[in-house]
C-alpha positions as CSV (number, residue, x, y, z in Angstrom):
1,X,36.7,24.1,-21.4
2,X,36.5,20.7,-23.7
3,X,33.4,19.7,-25.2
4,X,33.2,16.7,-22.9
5,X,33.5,18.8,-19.7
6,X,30.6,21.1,-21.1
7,X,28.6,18.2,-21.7
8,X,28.9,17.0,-18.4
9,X,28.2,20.4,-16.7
10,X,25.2,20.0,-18.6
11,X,23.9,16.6,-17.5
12,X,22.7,17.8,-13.7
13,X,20.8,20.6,-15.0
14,X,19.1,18.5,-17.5
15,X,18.5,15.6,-15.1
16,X,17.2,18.2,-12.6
17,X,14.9,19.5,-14.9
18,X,13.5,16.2,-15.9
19,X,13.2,15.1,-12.4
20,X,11.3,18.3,-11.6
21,X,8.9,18.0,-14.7
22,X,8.0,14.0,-13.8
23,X,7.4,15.8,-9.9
24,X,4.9,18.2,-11.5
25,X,3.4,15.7,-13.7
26,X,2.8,13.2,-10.5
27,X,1.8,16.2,-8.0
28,X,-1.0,17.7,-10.3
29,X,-3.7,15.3,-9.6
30,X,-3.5,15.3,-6.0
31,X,-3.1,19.4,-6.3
32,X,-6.4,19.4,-8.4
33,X,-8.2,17.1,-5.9
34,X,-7.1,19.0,-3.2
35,X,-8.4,22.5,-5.1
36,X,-11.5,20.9,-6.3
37,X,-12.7,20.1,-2.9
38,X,-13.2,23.4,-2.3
39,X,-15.3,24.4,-5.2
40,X,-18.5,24.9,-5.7
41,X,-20.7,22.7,-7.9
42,X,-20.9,25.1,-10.6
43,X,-17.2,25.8,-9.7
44,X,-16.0,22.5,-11.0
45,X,-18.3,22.1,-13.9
46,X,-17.0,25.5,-15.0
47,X,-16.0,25.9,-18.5
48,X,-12.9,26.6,-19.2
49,X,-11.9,24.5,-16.1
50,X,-11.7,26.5,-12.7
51,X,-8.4,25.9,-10.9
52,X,-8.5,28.1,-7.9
53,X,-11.5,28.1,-6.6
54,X,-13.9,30.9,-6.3
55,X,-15.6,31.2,-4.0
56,X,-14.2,28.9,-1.7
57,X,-16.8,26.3,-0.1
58,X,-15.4,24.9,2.8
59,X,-19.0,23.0,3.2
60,X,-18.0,20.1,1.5
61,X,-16.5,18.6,4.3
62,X,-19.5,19.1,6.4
63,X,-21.7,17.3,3.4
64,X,-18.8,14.0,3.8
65,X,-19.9,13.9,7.2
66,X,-23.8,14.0,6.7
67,X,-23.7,11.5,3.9
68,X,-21.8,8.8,5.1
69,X,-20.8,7.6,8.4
70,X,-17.2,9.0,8.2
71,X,-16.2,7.8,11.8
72,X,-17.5,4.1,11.7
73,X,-16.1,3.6,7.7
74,X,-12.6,5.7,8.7
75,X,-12.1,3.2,11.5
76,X,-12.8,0.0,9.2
77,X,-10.3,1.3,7.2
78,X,-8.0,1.8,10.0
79,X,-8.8,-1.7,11.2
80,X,-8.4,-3.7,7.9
81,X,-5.4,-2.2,7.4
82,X,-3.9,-2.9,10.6
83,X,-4.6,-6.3,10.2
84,X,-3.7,-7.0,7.2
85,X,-0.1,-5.1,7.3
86,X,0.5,-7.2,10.7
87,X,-0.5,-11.0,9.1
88,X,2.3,-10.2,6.4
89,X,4.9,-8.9,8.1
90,X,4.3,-11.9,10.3
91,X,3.9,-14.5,7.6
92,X,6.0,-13.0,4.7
93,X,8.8,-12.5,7.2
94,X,8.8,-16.0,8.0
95,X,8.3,-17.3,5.0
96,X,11.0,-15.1,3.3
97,X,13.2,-16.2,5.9
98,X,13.1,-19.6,5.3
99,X,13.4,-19.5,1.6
100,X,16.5,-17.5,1.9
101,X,18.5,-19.3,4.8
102,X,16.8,-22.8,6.1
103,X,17.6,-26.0,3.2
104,X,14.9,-28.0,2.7
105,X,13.4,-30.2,-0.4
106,X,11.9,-28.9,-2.5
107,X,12.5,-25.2,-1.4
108,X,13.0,-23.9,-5.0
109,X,10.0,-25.3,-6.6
110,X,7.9,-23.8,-3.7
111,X,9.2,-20.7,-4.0
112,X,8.5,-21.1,-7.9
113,X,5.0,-22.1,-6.9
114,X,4.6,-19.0,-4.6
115,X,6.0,-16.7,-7.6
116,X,3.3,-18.2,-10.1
117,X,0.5,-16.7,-8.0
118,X,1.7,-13.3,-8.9
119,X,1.0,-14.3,-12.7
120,X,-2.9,-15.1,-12.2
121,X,-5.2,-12.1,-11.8
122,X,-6.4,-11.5,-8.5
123,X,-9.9,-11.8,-9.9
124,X,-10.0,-15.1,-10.3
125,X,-9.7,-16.1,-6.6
126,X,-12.6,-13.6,-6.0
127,X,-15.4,-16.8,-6.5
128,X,-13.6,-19.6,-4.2
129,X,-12.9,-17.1,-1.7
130,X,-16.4,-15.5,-1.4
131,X,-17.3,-19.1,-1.0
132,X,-14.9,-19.5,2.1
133,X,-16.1,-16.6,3.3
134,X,-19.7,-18.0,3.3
135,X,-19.3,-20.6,4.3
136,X,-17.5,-19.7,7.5
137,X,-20.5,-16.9,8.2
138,X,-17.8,-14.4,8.0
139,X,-19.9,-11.9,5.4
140,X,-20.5,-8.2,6.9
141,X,-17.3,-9.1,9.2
142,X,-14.0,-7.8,9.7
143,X,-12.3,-10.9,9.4
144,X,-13.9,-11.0,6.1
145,X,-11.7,-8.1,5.2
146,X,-8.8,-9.0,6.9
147,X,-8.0,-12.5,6.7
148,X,-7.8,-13.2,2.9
149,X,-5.3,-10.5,2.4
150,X,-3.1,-11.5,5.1
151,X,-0.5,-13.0,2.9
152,X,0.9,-11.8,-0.3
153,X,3.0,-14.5,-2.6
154,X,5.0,-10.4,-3.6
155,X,5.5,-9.7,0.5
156,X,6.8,-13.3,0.2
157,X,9.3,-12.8,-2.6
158,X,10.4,-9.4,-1.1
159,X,11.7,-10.5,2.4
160,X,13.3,-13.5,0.5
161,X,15.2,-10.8,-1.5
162,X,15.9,-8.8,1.6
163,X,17.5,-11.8,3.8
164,X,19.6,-12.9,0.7
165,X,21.3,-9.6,0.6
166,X,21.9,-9.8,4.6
167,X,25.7,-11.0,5.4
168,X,26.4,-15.0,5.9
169,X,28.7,-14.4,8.4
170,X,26.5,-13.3,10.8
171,X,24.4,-16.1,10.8
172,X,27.3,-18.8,11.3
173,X,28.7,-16.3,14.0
174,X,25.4,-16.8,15.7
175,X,25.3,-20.5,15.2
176,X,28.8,-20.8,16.6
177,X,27.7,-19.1,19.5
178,X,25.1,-22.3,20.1
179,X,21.9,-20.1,18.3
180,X,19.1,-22.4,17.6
181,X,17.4,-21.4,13.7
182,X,14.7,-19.6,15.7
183,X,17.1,-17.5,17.8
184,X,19.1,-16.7,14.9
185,X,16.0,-15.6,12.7
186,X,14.6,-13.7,15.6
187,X,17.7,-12.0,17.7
188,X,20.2,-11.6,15.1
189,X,18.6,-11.5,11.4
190,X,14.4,-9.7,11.9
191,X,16.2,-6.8,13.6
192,X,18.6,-6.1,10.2
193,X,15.8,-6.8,7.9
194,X,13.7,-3.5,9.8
195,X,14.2,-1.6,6.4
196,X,12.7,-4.0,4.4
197,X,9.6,-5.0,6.9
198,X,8.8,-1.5,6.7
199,X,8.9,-1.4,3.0
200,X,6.6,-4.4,2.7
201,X,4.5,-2.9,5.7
202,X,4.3,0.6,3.8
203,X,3.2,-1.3,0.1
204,X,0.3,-3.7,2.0
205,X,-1.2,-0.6,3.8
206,X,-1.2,1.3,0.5
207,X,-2.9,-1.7,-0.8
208,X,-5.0,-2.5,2.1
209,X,-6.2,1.3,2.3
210,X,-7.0,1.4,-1.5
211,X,-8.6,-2.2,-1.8
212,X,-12.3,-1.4,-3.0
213,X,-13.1,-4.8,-5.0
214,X,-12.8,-6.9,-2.0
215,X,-14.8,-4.9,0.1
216,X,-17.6,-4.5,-2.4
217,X,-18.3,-8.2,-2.5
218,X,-18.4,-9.1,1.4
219,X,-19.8,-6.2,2.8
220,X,-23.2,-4.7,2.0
221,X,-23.7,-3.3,6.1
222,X,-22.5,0.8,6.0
223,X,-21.6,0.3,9.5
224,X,-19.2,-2.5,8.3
225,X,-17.8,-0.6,4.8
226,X,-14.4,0.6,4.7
227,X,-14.0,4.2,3.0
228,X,-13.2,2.9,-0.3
229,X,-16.9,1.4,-0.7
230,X,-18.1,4.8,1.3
231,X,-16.8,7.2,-1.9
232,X,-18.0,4.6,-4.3
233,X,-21.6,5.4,-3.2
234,X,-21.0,9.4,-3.9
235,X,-20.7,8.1,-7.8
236,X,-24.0,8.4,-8.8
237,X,-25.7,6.9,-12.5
238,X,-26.7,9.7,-13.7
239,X,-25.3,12.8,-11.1
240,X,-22.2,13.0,-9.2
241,X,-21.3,16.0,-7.1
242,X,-17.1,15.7,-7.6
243,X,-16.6,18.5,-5.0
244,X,-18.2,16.2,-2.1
245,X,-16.3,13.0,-3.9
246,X,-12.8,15.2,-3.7
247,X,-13.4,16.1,-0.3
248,X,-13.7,12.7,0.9
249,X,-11.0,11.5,-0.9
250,X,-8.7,14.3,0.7
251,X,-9.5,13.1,4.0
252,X,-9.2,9.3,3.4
253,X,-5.6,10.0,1.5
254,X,-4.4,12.3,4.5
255,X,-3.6,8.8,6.7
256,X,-1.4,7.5,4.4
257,X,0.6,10.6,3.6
258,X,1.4,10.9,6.9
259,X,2.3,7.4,7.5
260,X,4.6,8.2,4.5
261,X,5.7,11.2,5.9
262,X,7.1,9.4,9.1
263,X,8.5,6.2,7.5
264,X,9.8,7.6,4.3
265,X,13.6,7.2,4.8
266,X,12.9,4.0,5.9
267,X,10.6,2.9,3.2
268,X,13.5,4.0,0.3
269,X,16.1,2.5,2.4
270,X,14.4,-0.7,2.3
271,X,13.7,-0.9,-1.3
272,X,17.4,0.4,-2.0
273,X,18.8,-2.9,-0.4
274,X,16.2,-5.3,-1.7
275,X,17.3,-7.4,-4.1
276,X,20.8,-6.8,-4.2
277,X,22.0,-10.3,-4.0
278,X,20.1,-13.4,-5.3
C-alpha cells in the first residue's frame, strides 16, 4: 500500500475522532447540569468536585415548584415563544420573498438597510423600545414580550437566501400558467421553502426561549415572567443553591430538546440549502 493510500485510510479515523472529542466537549455541560440537579447542597460544593451524585436528591424538583410558579412562568414561555416564531415566519417569509423574486426600486439599498441592523447591538434599541412599550400601556403584558421580537432583520436575510437558491423556472412556469405574484409565492414557492421556515422557526424559538434581557425590563409581575426571569431570581447576592438553579434549568431546556428532537432533519436540511445561490 502507497503512502498516499495510507494517508487517506487515515483521514476518517482522525476526523472521527475529532468529531467525537468536539461532541464530548459540547455534551459535558449539559451532562453536568443534568448530574448536578441531583445533588445535594453539600454534594455540589464538594471538593474535589462530585460528578455522580451521592446521595441522590430527587427533592430539587419539588423545591422548583415551591419557589416559583413553574406552571404560570412555563406557559409564558410557551406563549412568547409561539408568538414570536409565528410573526417571523410570517413577516421574514414575506419579506425574504420579495427581496429575492419581486423588482422594485430601491430593493438593494433596503435590503442593505435591513442588513445594517444586524451590525448595531441589540442593546441599544432597549431605551426607545421600553418607551413604546410605555407608552402603549403594554408593561406586565404579553404583547410586551411578543411584539418587539416579531421580526428579525437575520430571519429576513435568511428566507432571502433560501428563495434565491429555489429554481427560476418554476416561477415562470407558474406565471405562464396565469399565477398572480401572490399565488405564485403562496401555492408554488412557501411550500419548497418548508426547510428553511423551519430553520428560521427552530433559531427564533431558541432565541425567544433563552431571551432574559427583554423580559427583565417589561415585566416585574411573577404571574407575567417567563422562565428565564424565574431562574434569574434563584441567583442570590450572597447564596445560591445551584442544585435548585440546575433543576430548573433541566426542566425549562427539556422543551426545546424535544422540539429539536422532532424537527432535526429538517432544521439541517434547511440550513444545508440556505445560501447556496446569491
Amino acid at each position: 500500500m502507497s503512502v498516499r493510500r495510507r494517508r487517506r485510510a487515515r483521514q476518517p479515523w482522525l476526523v472521527h475522532t475529532l468529531l467525537i472529542a468536539g461532541a464530548v466537549v459540547m455534551i459535558f455541560p449539559f451532562v453536568w447540569e443534568a448530574l448536578t440537579a441531583f445533588k445535594t447542597f453539600d454534594g455540589a460544593h464538594a471538593v474535589p468536585p462530585q460528578i455522580i451524585p451521592s446521595p441522590w436528591d430527587f427533592g430539587n424538583f419539588a423545591k422548583v415548584f415551591a419557589t416559583l410558579p413553574f406552571g404560570s412562568m412555563l406557559t409564558n414561555s410557551v406563549l412568547l415563544t409561539i408568538g414570536r416564531v409565528a410573526g417571523q415566519v410570517v413577516l421574514c417569509t414575506m419579506a425574504g420573498y420579495a427581496f429575492a423574486r419581486l423588482r422594485f426600486p430601491g430593493r438593494n439599498v433596503i435590503f442593505l438597510a435591513f442588513l445594517s441592523v444586524l451590525m448595531v447591538p441589540s442593546q441599544l434599541f432597549l431605551l426607545p423600545q421600553f418607551e413604546l412599550i410605555l407608552h402603549l400601556g403594554w408593561m406586565n403584558s404579553l404583547a410586551a414580550l411578543i411584539v418587539p421580537g416579531m421580526f428579525s432583520a437575520f430571519g429576513c436575510f435568511l428566507m432571502r437566501q433560501f428563495f434565491m437558491a429555489l429554481p427560476n423556472e418554476l416561477e415562470e412556469a407558474a406565471r405562464v400558467d396565469g399565477a398572480n405574484a401572490w399565488q405564485v409565492f403562496y401555492k408554488v414557492m412557501l411550500p419548497l421553502a418548508k426547510p428553511g421556515i423551519i430553520a428560521l422557526a427552530v433559531f427564533t424559538a431558541l432565541w425567544s426561549w433563552n431571551d432574559l434581557l427583554w423580559p427583565l425590563v417589561v415585566t416585574s409581575d411573577p404571574a407575567k415572567e417567563p422562565l428565564t426571569v424565574g431562574m434569574a431570581q434563584l441567583i442570590g447576592l450572597h447564596f445560591t443553591d445551584f442544585p435548585v438553579l440546575m433543576a430548573a434549568a433541566l426542566l425549562a431546556c427539556l422543551p426545546m430538546l424535544i422540539t429539536f428532537a422532532f424537527l432535526q432533519r429538517q432544521f439541517i436540511q434547511g440550513i444545508a440549502l440556505t445560501g447556496t445561490k446569491g
